[in-house]
Z-matrix of the N, CA and C atoms (Angstrom, degrees):
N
C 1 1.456
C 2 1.522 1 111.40
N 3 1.092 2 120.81 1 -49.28
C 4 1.423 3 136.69 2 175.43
C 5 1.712 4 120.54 3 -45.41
N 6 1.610 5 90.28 4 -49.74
C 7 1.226 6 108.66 5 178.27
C 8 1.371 7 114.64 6 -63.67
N 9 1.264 8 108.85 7 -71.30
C 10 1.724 9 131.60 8 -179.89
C 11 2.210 10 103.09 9 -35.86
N 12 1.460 11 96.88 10 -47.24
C 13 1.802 12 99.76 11 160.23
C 14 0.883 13 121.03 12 -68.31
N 15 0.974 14 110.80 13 -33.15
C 16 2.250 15 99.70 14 170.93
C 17 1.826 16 112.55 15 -76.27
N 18 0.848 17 126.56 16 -25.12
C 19 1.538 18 147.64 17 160.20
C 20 1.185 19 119.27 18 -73.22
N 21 1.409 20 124.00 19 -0.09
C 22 1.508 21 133.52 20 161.54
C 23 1.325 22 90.06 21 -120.61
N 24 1.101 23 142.80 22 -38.90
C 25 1.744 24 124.13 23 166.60
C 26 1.290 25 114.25 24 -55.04
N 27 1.039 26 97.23 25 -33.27
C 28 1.849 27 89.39 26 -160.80
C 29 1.514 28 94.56 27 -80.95
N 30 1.278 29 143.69 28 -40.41
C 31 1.662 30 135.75 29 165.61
C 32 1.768 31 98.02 30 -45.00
N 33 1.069 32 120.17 31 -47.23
C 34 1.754 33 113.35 32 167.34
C 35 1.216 34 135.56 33 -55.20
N 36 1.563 35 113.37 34 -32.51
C 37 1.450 36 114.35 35 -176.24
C 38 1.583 37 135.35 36 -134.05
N 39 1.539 38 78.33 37 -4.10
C 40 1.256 39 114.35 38 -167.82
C 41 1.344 40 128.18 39 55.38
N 42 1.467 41 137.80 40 -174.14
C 43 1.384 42 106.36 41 -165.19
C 44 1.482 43 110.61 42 -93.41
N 45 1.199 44 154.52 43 37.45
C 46 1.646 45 165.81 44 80.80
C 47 1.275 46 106.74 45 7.00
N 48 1.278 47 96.70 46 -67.84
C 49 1.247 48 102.15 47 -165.42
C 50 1.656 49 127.14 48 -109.41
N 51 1.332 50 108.22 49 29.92
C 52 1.697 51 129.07 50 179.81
C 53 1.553 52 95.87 51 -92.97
N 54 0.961 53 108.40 52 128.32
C 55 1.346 54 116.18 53 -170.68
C 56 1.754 55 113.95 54 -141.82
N 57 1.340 56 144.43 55 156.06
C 58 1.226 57 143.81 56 177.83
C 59 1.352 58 109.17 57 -75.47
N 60 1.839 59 111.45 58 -20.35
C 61 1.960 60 103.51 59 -162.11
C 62 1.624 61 97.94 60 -102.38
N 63 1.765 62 112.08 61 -4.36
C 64 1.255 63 115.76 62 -179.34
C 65 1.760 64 101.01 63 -98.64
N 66 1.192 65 104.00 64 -40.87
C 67 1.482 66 92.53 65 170.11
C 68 1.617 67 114.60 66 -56.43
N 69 1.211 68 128.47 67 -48.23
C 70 1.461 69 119.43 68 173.75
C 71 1.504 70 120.13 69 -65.87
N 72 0.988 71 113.28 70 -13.12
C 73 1.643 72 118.30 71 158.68
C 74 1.676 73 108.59 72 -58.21
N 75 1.120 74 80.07 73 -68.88
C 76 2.062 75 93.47 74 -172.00
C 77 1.409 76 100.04 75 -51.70
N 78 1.484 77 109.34 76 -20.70
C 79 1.978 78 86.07 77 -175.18
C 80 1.391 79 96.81 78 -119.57
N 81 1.595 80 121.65 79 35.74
C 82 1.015 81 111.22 80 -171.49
C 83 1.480 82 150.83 81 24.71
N 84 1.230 83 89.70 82 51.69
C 85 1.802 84 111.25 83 -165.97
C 86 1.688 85 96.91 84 -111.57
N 87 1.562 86 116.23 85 169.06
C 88 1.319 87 105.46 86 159.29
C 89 1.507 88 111.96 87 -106.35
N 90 1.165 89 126.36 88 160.41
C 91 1.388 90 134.48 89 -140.47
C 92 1.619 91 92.97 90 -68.66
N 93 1.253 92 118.84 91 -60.25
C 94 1.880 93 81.76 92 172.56
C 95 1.195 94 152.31 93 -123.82
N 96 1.421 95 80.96 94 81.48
C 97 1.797 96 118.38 95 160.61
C 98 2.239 97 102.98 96 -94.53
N 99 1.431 98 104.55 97 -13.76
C 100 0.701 99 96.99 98 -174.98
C 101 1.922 100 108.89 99 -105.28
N 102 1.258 101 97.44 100 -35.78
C 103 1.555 102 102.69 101 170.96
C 104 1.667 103 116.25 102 -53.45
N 105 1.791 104 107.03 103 -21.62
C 106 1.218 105 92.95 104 -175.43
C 107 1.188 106 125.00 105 -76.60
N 108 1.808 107 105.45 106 -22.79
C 109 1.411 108 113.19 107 157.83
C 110 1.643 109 137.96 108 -69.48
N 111 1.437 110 103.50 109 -32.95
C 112 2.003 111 105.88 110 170.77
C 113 1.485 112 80.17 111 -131.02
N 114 1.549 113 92.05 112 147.19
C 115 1.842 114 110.12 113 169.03
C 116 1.060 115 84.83 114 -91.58
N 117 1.783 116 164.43 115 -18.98
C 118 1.451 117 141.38 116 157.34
C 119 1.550 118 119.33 117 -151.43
N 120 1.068 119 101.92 118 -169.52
C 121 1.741 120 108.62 119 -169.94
C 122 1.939 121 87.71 120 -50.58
N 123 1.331 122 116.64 121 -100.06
C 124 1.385 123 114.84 122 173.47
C 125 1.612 124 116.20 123 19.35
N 126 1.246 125 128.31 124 -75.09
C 127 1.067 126 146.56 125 -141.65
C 128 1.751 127 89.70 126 -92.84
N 129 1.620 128 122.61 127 -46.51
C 130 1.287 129 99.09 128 162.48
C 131 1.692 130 145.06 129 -61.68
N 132 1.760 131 90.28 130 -29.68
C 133 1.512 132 108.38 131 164.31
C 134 1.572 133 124.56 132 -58.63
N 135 1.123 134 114.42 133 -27.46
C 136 1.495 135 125.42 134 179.87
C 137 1.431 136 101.21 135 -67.11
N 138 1.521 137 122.79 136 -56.53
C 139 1.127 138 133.96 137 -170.62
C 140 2.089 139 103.42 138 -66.82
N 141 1.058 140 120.83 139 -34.37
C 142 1.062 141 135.41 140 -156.92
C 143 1.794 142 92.95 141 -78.52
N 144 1.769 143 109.66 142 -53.61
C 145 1.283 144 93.72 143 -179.11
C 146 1.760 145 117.49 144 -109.96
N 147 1.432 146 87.79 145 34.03
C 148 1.786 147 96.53 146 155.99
C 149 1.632 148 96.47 147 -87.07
N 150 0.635 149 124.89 148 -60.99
C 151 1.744 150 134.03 149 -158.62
C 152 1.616 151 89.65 150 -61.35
N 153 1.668 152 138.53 151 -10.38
C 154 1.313 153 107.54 152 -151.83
C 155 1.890 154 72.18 153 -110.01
N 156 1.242 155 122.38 154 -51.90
C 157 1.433 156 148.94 155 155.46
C 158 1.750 157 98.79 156 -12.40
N 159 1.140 158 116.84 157 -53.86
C 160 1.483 159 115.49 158 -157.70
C 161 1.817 160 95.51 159 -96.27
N 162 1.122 161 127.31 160 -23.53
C 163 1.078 162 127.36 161 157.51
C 164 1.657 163 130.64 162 -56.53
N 165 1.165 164 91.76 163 -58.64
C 166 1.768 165 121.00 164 162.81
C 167 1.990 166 93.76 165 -40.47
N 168 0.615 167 127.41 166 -64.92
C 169 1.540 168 140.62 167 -171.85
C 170 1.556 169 104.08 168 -53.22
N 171 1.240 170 125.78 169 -45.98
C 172 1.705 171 140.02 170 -158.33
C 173 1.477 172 83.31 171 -93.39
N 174 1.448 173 147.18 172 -11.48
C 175 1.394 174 150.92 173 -144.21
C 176 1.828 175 98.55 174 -114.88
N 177 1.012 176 104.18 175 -56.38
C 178 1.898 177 135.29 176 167.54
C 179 1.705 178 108.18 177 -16.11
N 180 1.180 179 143.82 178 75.16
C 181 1.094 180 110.05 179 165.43
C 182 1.549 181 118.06 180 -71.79
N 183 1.686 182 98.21 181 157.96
C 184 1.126 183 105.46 182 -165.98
C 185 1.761 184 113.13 183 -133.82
N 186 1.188 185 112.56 184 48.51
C 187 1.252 186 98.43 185 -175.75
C 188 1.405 187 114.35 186 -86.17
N 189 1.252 188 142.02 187 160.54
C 190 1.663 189 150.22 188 -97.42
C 191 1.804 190 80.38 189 -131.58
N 192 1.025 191 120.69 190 -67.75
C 193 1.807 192 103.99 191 175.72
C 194 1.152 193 109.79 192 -99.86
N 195 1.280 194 120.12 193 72.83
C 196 1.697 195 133.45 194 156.04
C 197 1.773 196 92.04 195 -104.57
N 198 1.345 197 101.23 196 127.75
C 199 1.674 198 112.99 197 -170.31
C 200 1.814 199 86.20 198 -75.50
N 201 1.694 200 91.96 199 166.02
C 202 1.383 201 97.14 200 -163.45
C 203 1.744 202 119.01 201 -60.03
N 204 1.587 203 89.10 202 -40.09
C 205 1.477 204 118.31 203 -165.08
C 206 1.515 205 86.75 204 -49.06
N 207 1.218 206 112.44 205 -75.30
C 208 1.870 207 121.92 206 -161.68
C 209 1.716 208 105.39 207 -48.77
N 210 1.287 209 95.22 208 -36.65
C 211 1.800 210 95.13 209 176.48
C 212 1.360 211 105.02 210 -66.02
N 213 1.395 212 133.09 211 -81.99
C 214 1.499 213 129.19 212 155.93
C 215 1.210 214 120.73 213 3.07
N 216 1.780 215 128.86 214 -55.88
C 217 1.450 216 124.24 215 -174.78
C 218 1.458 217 93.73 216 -77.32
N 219 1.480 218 128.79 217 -29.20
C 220 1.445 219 138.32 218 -169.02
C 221 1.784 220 100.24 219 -52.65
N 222 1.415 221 90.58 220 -54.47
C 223 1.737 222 85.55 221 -161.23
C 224 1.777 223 107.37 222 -88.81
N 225 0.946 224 130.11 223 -29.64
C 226 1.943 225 133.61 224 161.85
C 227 1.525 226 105.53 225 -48.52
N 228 1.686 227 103.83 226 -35.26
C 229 1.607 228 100.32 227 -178.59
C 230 1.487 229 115.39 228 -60.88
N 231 1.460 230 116.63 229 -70.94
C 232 1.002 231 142.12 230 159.05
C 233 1.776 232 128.09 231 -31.64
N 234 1.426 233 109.61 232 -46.68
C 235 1.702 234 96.32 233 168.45
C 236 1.468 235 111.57 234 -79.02
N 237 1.471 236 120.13 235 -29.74
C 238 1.522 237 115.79 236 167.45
C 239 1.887 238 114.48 237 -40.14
N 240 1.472 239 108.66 238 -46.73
C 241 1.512 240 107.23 239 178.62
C 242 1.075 241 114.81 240 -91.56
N 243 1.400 242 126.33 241 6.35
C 244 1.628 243 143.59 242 174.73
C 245 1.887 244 87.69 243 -70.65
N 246 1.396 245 105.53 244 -73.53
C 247 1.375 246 127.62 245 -158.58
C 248 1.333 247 111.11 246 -39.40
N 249 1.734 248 102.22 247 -61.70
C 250 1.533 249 131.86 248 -176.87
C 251 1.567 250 107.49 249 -50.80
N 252 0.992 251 122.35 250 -39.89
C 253 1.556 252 126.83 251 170.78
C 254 1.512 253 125.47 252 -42.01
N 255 1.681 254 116.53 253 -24.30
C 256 1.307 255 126.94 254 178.40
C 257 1.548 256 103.27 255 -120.36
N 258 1.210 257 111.30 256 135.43
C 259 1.968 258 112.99 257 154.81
C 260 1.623 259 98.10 258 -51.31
N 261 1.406 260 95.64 259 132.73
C 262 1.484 261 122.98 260 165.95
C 263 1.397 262 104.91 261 59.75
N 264 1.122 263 130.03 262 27.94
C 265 1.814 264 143.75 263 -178.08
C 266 1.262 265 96.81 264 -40.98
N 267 1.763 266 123.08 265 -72.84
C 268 1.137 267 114.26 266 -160.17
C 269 1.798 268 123.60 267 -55.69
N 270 1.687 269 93.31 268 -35.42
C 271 1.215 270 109.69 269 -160.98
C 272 1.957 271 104.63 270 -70.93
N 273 1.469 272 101.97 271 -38.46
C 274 1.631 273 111.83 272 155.60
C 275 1.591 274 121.53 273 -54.11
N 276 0.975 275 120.94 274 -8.64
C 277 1.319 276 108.16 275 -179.29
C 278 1.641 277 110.17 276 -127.51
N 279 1.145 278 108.69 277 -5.97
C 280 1.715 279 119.29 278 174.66
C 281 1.614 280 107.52 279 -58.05
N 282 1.291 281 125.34 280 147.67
C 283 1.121 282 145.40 281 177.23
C 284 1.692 283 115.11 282 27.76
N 285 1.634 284 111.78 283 23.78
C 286 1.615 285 96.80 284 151.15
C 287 1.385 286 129.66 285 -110.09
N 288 1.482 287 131.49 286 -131.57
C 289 1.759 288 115.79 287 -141.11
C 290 1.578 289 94.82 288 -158.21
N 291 0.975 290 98.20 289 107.96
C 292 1.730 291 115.19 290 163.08
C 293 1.871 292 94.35 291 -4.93
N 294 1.078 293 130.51 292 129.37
C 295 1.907 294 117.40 293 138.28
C 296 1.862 295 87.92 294 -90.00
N 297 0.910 296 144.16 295 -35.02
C 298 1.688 297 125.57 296 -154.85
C 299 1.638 298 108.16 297 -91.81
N 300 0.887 299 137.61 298 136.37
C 301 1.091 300 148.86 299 -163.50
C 302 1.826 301 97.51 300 -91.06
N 303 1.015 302 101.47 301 -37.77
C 304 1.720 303 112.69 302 -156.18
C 305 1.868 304 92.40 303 -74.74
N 306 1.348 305 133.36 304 18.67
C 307 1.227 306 132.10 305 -172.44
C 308 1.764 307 90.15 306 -117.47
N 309 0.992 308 121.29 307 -30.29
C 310 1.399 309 108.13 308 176.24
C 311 1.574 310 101.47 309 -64.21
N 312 1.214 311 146.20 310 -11.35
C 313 1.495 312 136.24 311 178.72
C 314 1.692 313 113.86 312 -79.68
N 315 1.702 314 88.16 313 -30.16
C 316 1.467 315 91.56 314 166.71
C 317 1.968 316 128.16 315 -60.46
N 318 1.730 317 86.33 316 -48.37
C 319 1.106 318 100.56 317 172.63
C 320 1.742 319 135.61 318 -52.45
N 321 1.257 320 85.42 319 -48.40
C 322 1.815 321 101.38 320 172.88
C 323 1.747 322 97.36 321 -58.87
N 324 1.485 323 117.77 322 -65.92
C 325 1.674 324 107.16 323 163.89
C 326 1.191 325 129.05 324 -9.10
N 327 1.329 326 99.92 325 -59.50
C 328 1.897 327 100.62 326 -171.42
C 329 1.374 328 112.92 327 -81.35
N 330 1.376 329 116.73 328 -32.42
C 331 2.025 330 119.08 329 171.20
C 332 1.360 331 79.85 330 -52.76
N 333 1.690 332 133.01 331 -106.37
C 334 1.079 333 163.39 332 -157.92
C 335 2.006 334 99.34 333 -18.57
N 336 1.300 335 121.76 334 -9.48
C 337 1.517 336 124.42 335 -172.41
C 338 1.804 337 85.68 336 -93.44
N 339 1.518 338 95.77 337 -56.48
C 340 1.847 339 97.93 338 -172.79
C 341 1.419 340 112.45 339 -62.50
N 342 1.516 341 116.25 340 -47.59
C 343 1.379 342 109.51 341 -169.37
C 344 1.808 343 124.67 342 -60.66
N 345 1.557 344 95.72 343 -34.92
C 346 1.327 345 118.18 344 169.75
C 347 1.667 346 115.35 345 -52.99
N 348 1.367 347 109.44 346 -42.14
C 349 1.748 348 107.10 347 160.72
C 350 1.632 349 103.90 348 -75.82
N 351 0.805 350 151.52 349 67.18
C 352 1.401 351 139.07 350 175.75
C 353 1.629 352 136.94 351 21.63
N 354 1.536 353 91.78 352 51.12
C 355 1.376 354 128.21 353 177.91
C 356 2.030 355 88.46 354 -89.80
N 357 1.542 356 112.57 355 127.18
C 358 0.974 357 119.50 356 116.36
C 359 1.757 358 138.05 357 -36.73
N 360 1.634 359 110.36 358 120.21
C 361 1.619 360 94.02 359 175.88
C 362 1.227 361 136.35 360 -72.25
N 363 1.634 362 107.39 361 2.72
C 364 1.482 363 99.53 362 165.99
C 365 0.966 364 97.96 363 -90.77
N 366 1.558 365 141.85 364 -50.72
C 367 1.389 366 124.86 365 -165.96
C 368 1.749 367 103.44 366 -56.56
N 369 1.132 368 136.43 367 -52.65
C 370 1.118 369 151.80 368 164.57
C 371 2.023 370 112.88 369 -15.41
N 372 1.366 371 101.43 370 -48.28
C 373 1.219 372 107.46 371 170.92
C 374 1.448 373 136.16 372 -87.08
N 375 1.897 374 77.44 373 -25.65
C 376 2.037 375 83.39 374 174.93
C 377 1.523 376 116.61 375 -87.37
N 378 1.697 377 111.00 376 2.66
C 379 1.259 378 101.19 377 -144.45
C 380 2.196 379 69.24 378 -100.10
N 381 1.552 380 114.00 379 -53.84
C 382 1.637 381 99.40 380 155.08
C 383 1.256 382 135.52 381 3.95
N 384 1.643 383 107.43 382 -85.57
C 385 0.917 384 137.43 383 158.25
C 386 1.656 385 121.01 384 -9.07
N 387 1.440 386 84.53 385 -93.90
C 388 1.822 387 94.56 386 161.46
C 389 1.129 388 115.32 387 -3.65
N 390 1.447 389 97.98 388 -79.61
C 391 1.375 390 105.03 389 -151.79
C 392 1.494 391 124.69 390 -101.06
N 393 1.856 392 93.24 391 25.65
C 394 1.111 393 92.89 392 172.99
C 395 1.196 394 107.13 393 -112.16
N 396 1.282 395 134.09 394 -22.06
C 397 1.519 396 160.64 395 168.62
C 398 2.089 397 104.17 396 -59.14
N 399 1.472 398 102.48 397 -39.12
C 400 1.536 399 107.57 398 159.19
C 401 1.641 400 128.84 399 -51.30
N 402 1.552 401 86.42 400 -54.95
C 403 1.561 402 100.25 401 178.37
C 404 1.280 403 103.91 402 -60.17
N 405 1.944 404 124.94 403 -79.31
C 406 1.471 405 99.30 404 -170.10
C 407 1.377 406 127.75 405 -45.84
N 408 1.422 407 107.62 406 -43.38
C 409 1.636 408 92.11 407 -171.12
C 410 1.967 409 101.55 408 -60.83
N 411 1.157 410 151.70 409 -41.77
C 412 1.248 411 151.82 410 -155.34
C 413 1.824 412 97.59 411 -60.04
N 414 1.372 413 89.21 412 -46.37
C 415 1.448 414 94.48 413 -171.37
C 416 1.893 415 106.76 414 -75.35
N 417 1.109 416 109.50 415 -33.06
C 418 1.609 417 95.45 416 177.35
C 419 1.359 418 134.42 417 -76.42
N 420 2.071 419 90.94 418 -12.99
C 421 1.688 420 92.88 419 165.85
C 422 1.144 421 106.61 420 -80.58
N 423 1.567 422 129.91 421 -23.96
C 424 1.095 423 135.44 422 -146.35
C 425 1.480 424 105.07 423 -88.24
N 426 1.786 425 114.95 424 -28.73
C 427 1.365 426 126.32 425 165.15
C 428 1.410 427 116.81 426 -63.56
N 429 1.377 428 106.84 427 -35.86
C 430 1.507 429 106.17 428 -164.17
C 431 1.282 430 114.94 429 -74.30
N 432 1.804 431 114.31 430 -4.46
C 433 1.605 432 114.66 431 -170.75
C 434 1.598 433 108.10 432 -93.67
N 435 1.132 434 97.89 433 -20.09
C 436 1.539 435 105.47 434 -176.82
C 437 1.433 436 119.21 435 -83.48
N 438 1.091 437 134.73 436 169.38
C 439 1.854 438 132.11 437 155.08
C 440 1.038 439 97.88 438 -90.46
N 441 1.811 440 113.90 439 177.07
C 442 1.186 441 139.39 440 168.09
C 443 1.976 442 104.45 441 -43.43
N 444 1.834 443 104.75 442 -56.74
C 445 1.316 444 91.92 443 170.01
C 446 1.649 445 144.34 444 -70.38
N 447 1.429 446 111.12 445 17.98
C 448 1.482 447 108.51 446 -162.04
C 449 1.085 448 123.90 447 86.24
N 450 1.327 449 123.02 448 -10.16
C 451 1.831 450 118.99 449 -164.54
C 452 1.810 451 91.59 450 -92.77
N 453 0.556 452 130.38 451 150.96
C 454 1.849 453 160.67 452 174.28
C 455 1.923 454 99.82 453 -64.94
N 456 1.290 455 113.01 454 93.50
C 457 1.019 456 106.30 455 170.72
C 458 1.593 457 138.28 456 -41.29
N 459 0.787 458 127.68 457 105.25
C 460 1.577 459 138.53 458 -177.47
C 461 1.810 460 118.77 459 -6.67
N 462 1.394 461 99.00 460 -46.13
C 463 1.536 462 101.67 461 -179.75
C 464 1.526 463 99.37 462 -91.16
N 465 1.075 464 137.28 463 -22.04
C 466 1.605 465 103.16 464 171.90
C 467 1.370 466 117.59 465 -117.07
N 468 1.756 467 112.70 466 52.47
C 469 1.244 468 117.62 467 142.40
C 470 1.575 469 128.95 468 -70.04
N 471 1.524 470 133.69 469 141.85
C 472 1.003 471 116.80 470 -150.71
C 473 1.662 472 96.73 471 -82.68
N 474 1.061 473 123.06 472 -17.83
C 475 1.447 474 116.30 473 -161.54
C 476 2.111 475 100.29 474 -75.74
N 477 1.327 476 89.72 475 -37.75
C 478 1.693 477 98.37 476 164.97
C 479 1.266 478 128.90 477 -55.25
N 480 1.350 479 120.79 478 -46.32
C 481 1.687 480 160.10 479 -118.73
C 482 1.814 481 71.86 480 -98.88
N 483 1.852 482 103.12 481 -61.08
C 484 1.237 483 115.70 482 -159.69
C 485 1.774 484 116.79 483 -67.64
N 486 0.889 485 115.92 484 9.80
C 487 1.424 486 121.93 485 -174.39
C 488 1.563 487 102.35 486 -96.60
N 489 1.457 488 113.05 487 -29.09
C 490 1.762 489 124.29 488 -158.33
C 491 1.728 490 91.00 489 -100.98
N 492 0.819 491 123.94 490 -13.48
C 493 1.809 492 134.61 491 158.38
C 494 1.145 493 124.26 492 -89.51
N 495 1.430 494 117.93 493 113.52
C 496 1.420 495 132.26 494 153.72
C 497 1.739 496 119.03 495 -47.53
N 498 1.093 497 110.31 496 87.22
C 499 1.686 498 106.47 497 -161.97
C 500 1.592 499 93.99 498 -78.27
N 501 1.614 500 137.69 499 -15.53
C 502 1.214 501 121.25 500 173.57
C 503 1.178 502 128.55 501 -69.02
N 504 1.525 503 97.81 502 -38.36
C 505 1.917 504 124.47 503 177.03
C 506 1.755 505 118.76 504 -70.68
N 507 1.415 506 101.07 505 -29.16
C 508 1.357 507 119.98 506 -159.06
C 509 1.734 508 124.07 507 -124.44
N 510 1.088 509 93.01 508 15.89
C 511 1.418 510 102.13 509 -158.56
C 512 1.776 511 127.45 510 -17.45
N 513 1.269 512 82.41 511 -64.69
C 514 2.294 513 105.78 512 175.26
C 515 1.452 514 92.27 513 -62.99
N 516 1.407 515 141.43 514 -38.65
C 517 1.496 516 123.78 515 -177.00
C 518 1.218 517 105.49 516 -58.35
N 519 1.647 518 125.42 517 -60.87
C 520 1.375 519 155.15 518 -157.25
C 521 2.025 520 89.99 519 -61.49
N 522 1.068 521 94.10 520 -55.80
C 523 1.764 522 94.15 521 165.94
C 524 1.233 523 129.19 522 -47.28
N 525 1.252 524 103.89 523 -69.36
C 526 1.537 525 109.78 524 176.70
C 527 1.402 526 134.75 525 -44.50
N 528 1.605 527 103.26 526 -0.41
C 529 1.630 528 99.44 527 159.99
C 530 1.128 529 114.91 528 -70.81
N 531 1.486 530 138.05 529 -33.76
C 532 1.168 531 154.85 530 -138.31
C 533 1.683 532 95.18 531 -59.90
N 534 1.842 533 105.39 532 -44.82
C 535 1.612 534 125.66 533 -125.73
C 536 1.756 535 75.31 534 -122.64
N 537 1.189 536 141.66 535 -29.67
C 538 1.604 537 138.12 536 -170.65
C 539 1.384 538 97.30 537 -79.32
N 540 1.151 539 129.48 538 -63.58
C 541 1.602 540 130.65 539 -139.60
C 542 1.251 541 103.09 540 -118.59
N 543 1.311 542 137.18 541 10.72
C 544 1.245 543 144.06 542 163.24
C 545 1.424 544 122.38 543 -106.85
N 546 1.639 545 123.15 544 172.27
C 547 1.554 546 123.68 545 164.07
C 548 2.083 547 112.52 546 22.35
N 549 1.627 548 89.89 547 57.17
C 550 1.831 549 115.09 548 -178.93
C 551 1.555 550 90.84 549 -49.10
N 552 1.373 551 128.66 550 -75.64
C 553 1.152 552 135.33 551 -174.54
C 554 1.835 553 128.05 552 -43.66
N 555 1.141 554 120.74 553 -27.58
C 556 1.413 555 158.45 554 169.65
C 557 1.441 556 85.96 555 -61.19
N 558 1.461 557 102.70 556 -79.66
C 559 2.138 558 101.55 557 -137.02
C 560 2.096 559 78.97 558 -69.56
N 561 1.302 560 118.48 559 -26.32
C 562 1.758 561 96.93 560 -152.64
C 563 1.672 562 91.36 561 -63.06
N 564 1.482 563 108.56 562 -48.88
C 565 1.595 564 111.78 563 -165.25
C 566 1.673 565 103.77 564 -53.87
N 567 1.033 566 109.13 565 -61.43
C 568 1.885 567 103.12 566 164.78
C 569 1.379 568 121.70 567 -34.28
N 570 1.372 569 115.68 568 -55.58
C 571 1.692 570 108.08 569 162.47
C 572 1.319 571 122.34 570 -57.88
N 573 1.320 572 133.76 571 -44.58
C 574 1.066 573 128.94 572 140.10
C 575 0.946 574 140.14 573 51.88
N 576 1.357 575 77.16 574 -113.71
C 577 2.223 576 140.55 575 173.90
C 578 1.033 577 99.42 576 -54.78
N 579 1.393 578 131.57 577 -71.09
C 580 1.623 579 142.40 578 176.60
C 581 1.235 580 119.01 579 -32.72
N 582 1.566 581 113.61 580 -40.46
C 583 1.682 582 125.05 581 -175.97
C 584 1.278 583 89.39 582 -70.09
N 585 1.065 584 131.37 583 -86.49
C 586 1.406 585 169.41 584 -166.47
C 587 1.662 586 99.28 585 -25.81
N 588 1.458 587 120.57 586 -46.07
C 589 1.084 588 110.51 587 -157.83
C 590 1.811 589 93.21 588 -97.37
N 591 1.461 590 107.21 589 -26.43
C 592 1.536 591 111.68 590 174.86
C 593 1.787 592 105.57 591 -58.93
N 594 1.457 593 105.50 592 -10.13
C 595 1.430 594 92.23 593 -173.95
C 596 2.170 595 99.16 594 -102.72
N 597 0.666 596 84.27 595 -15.66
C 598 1.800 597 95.71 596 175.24
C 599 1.659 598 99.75 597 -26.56
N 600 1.006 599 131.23 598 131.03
C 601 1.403 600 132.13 599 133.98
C 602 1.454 601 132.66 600 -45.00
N 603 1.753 602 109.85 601 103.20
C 604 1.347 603 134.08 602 -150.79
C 605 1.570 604 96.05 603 -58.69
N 606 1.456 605 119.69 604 -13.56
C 607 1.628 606 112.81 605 174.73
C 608 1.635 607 114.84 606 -80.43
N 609 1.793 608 118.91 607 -32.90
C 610 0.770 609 121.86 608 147.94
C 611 1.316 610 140.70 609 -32.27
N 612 1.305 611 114.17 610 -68.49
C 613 1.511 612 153.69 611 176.23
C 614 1.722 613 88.60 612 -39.13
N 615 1.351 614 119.55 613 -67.45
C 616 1.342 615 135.87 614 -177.64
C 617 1.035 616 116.27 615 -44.84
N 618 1.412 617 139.88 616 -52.08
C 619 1.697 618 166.11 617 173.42
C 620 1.757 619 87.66 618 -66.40
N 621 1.023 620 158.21 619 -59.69
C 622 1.267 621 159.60 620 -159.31
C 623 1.493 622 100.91 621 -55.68
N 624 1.676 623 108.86 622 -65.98
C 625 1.633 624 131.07 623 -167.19
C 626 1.690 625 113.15 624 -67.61
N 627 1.814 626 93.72 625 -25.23
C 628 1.623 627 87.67 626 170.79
C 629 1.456 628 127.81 627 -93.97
N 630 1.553 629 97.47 628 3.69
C 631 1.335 630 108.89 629 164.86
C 632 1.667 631 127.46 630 -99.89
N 633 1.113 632 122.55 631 -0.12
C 634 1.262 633 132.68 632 167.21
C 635 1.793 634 122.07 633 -60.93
């Protein structure tokens, strides 16, 4: 309950302005009724993106011969629209800490999908990793362009973008709005792909090139 109110604040205030004395407002509590639950902001955020984390997980399909690759695009797909669901999602869920224990079962799951194809578990974890460390950051630039309402903030439209660029001096910079602030959905799946295929098995990879 607690949680799920701080996750309707934070679409309110975004995370600036998520606070412990505003959450006890919203639940009409006095503030510590709420300290007794997090000694600080931190400690509510943890809790905030376990619940978004453990959702993300119930989201996962998981059927038993889904090849790794498709599972992989399965789950980058899916926490990207996990994230997007809250103002400042990614940026809420960056660098805190499970409270539920019962998410490490998830976790061992997803090594245990790679290792089972003949993934090494370190590669197995970094290759995770990756692309999970891709997604938030994709999504927090990807938050930061928008407003609260969806509209595309004013300065990084490209036709704007392009005025603050020397397109004679700079050309590929002056470009690269084209490919930043446009077709969001496009460039993430292309990044992706890139992870994804860097994680390919180089015997694979090999069998691919001799078939071209």
């Amino acid at each position: 309950m607690v949680a799920a109110a701080a996750l309707e604040l934070l679409g309110e205030t975004g995370l600036e302005g998520l606070t412990l004395r505003r959450l006890a407002a919203k639940l009409k509590v006095k503030a510590p009724a709420i300290y007794w639950h997090f000694r600080d902001k931190q400690e509510l955020l943890d809790e905030m993106a376990t619940v978004v984390l453990r959702n993300l997980m119930g989201e996962i399909h998981t059927p038993r011969r889904m090849p790794w690759d498709r599972w992989s695009t399965e789950y980058g797909r899916t926490l990207r629209r996990v994230l997007l669901r809250y103002r400042d999602g990614a940026r809420m869920v960056s660098g805190t800490r499970f409270t539920d224990p019962a998410i490490y079962a998830s976790m061992e799951m997803a090594i245990r999908r790679l290792t089972d194809e003949g993934f090494s578990p370190y590669r197995a974890v970094m290759g995770l990793s990756t692309i999970y460390c891709y997604v938030v950051g994709y999504v927090i630039e990807e938050q930061a362009v928008f407003t609260p309402d969806g509209e595309m903030d004013n300065v990084y439209k490209p036709e704007v973008r392009a005025k603050r660029v020397d397109a004679k001096k700079m050309p590929m910079a002056a470009k690269s709005g084209e490919y930043l602030f446009t077709k969001f959905d496009r460039r993430f799946n292309d990044g992706l792909k890139l992870i994804i295929d860097g994680l390919r098995p180089a015997s694979v990879k090999r069998g691919r090139a001799a078939g071209r």
